[in-house]
C-alpha positions as CSV (number, residue, x, y, z in Angstrom):
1,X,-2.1,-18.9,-3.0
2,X,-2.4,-18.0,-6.7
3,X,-4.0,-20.6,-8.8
4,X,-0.7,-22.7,-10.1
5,X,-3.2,-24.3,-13.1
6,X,-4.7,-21.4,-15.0
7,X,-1.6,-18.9,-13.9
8,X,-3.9,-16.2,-12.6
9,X,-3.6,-14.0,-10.0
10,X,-6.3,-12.1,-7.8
11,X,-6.0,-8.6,-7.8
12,X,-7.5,-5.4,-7.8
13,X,-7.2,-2.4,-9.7
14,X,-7.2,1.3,-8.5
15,X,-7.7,4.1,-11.4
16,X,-7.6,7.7,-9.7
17,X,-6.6,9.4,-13.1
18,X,-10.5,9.9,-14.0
19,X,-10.2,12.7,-11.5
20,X,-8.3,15.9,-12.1
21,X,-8.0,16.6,-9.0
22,X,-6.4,14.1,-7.1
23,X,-4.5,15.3,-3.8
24,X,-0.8,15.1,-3.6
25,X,-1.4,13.3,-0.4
26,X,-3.3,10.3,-2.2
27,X,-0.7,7.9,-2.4
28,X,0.3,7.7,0.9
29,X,-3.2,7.6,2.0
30,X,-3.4,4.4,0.3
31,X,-0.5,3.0,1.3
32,X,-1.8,3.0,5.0
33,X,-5.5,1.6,4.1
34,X,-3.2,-1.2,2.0
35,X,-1.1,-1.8,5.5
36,X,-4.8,-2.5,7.0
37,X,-5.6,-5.4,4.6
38,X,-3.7,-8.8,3.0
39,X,-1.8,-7.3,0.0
40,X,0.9,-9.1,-1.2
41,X,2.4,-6.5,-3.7
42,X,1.2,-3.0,-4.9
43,X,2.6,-1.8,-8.2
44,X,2.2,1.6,-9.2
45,X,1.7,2.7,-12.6
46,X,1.0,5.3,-15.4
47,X,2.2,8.5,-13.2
48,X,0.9,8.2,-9.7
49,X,-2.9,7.5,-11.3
50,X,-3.0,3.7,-11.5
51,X,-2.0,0.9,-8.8
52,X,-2.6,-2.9,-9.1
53,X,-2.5,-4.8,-6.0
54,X,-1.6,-8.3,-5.7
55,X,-3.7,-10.7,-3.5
56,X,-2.3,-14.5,-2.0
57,X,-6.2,-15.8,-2.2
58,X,-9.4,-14.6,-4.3
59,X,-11.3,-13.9,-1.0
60,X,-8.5,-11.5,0.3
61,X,-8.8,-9.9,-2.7
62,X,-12.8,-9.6,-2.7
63,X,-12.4,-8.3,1.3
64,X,-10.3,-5.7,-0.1
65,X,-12.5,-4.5,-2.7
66,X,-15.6,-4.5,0.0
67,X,-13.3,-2.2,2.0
68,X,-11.9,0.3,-0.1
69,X,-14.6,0.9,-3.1
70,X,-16.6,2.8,0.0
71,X,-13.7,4.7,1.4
72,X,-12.3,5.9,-2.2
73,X,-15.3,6.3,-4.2
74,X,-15.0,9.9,-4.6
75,X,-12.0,9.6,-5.8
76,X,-11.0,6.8,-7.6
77,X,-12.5,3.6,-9.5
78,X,-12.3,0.0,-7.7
79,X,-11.8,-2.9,-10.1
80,X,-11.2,-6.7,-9.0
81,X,-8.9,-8.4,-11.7
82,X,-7.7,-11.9,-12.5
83,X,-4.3,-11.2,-13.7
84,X,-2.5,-13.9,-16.0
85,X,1.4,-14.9,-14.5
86,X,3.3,-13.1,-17.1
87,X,6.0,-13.0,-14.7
88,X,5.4,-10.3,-13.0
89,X,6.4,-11.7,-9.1
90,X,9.4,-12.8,-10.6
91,X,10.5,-9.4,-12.5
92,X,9.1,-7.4,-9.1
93,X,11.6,-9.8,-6.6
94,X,14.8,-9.8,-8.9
95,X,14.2,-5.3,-8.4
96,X,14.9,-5.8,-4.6
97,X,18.5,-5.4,-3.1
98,X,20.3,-5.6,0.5
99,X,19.0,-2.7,2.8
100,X,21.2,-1.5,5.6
101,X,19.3,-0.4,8.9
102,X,22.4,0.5,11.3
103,X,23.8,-2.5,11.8
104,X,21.7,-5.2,9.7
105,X,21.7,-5.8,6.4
106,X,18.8,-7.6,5.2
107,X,18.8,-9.6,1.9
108,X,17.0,-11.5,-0.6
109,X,19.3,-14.8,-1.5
110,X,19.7,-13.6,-4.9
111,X,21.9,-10.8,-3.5
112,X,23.4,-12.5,-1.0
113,X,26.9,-11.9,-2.0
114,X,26.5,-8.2,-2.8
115,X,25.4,-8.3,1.2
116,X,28.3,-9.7,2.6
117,X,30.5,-7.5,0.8
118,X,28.6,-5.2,4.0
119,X,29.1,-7.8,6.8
120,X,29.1,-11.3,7.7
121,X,26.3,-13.6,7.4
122,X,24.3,-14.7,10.6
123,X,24.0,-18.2,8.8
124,X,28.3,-18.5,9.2
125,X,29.4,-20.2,11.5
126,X,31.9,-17.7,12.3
127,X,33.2,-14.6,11.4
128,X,35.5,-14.8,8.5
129,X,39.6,-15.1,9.1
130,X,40.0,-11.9,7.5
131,X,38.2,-10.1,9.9
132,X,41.2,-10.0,12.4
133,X,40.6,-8.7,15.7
134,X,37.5,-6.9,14.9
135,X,35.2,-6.5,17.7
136,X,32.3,-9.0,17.3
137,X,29.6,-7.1,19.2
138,X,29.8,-4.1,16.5
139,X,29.9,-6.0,13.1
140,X,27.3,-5.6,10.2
141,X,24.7,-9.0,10.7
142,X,23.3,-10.4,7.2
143,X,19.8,-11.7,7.0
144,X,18.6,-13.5,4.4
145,X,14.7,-13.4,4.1
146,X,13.1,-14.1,1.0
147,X,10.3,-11.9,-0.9
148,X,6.8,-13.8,-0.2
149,X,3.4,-13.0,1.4
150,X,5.4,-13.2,4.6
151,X,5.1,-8.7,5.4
152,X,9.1,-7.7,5.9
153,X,11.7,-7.6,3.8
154,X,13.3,-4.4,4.8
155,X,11.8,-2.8,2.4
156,X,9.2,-1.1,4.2
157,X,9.4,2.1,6.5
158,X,7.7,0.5,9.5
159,X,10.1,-2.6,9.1
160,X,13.0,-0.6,9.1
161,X,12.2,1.6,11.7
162,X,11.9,-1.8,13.9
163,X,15.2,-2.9,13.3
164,X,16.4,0.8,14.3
165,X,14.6,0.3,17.4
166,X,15.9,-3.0,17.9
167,X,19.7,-1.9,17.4
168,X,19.3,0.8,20.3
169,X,17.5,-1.6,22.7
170,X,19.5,-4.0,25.1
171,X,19.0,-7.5,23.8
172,X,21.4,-9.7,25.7
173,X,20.9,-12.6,27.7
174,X,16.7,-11.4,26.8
175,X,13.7,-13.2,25.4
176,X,11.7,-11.8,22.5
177,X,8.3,-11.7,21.4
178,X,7.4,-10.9,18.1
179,X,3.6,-10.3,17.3
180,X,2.6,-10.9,14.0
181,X,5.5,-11.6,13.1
182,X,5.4,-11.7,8.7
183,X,8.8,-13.1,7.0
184,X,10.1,-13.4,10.8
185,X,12.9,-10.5,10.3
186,X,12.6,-8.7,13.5
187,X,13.0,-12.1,15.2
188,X,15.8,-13.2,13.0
189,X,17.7,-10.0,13.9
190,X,17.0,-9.8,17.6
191,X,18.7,-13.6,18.2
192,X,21.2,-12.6,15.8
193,X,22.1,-9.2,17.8
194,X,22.2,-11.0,21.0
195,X,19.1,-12.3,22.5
196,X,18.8,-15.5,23.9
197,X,15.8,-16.9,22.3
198,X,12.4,-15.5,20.7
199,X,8.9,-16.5,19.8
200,X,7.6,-15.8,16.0
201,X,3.6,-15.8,16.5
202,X,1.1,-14.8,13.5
203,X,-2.3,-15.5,12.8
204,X,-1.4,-16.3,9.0
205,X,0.0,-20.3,8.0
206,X,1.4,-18.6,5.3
207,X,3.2,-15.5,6.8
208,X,4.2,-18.5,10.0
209,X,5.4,-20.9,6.7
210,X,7.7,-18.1,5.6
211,X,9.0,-17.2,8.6
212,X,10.1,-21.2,9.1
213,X,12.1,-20.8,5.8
214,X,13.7,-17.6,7.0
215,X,14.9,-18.9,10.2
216,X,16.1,-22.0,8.9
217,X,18.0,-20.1,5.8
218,X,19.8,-18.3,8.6
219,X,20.5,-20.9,10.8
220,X,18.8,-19.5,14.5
221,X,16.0,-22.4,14.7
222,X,17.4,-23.3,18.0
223,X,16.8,-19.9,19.1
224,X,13.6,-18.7,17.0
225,X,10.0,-20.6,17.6
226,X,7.4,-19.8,14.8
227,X,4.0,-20.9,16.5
228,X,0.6,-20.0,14.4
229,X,-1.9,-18.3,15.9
230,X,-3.4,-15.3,18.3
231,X,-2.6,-13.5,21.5
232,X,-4.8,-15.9,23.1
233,X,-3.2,-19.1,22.4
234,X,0.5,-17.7,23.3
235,X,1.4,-19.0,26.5
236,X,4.9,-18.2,26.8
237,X,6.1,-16.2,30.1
238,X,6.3,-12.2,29.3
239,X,9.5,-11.1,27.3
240,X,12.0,-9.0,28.0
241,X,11.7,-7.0,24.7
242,X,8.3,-7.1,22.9
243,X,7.5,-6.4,19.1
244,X,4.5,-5.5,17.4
245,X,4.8,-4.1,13.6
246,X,1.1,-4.2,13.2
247,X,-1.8,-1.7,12.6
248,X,-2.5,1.5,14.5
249,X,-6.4,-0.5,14.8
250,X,-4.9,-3.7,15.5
251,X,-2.7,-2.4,18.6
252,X,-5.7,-0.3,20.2
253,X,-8.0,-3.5,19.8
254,X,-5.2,-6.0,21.3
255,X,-3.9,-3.3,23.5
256,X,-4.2,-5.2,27.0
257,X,-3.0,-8.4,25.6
258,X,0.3,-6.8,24.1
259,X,0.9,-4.8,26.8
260,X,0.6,-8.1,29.1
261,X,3.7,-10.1,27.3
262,X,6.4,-7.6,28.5
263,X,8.0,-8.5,31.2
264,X,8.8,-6.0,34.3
265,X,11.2,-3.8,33.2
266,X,10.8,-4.9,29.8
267,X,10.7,-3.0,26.5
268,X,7.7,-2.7,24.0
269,X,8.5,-1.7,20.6
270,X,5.3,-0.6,18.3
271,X,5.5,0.5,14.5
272,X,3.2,0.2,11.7
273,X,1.1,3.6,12.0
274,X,1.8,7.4,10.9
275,X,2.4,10.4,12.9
276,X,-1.2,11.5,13.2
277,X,-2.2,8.1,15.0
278,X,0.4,8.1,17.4
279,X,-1.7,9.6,20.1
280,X,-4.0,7.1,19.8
281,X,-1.4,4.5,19.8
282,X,0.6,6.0,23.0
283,X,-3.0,6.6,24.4
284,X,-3.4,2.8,24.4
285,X,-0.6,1.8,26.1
286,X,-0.1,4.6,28.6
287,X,-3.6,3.2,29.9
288,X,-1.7,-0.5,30.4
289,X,1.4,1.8,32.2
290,X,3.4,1.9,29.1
291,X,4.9,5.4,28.4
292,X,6.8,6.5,25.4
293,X,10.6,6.3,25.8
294,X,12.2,6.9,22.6
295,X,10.7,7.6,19.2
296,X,12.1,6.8,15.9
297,X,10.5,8.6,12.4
298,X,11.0,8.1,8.9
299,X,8.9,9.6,6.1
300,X,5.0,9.7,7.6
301,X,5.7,6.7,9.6
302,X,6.5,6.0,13.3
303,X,8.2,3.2,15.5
């Protein structure tokens, strides 16, 4: 994490406004080779020229450099930067509201009652008295997840479009697996929309830390495990329903192992790549006798 002492952050900054010429499509091209790497926060600046991107540890940040100084030297200047704490997480967390994605509403704590103006909290109990004879099944579900390096705070296409998947997929009386699993969101949600139980498994202490938090906050830790570590060391039975928000790369290298948690008759949902690496994601699991059942866009990304 950042160094608590000195107040410093690792980052890295990312000055395109040297070139006259930069492409319209430059932006989003970074956004994907940021989804590739450990950023905890981008922050765009002066017009669409400048981003600085936050880092958790110096040597995430120095990785990142490595990596994109090669790929975007022709168009824009690599810097690593310590940047002093002048607040700046705290200003950038108190910006982020409730989203709505069909049916859940996800929330930092901070707007926690601006949220359940939209539906009732998956940490109650039960549903509120005032809610009458509404029929349970269709109400909005709250989740609370707090802003941290954990990836997912509905903030973010691929997240969404998860949660969209999630809503249209059968998920009673199933088991869920979520790989790489960030803030723990998309597990959160699925217990809270009906599953009976899922398993939280990333590679990062930090991301698995988070998660913890979040499922304790919302009171499913007697149906949500957290576990750290890799597709190697999971050996749970295959799930009904499978997630996997990850990396177009990261699915075609891990292809086989995904494909092996879903049960028979069991449902795979994929998200974290564009529409021009969908081939090579459908590709992938087509070869493990996955085919594409339903698709769900939004902006350049695909779930």
């Amino acid at each position: 994490m950042a160094d608590e002492a000195a107040r410093r952050w690792p980052a890295v900054d990312i000055d395109a406004g040297l070139w006259s010429a930069l492409p319209a499509t430059f932006g989003d091209r970074l956004a994907l080779l940021l989804h590739d790497l450990d950023e905890v926060l981008a922050v765009e600046e002066e017009g669409g020229t400048h981003w600085r991107v936050f880092f958790s540890t110096p040597a995430a940040r120095d990785a990142a450099v490595a990596a994109l100084a090669p790929v975007l030297r022709d168009e824009a200047a690599v810097a690593p930067v310590d940047v002093e704490d002048e607040g700046w997480a705290a200003k950038v967390q108190a910006t982020l509201g409730p989203v709505r994605v069909g049916r859940f509403v996800i929330t930092p704590p901070w707007a926690a009652g601006e949220a359940c103006a939209l539906g009732w909290n998956v940490a109650d109990p039960a549903p509120p008295a005032a809610a009458g004879t509404r029929d349970r099944a269709a109400r909005p579900l709250v989740i609370e997840i707090e802003p941290s390096t954990g990836f997912g705070t509905g903030h973010h296409q691929s997240t969404r479009l998860c949660l969209r998947a999630l809503e249209a997929t059968r998920l009673d009386g199933r088991t869920v697996i979520d790989v790489g699993t960030g803030s723990g969101v998309l597990a959160i949600a699925a217990v809270a929309a009906g599953a009976a139980g899922a398993v939280a498994l990333d590679h990062d202490p930090d991301a698995v830390s988070a998660a913890r938090d979040n499922v304790a906050r919302n009171l499913v830790g007697d149906r949500v495990t957290t576990l750290v570590g890799g597709l190697s060391s999971l050996s749970t039975p295959p799930a009904g329903v499978v997630l996997a928000n990850l990396t177009a790369n990261i699915l075609r290298r891990f292809g086989a192992a995904i494909a092996a948690l879903v049960a028979p008759e069991g449902v795979l949902i994929v998200s974290g790549f564009t529409t021009e690496q969908v081939p090579l994601v459908t590709e992938t699991f087509a070869a493990h006798g996955l085919g594409e059942d339903a698709r769900w866009d939004e902006d350049d990304w695909v779930a």
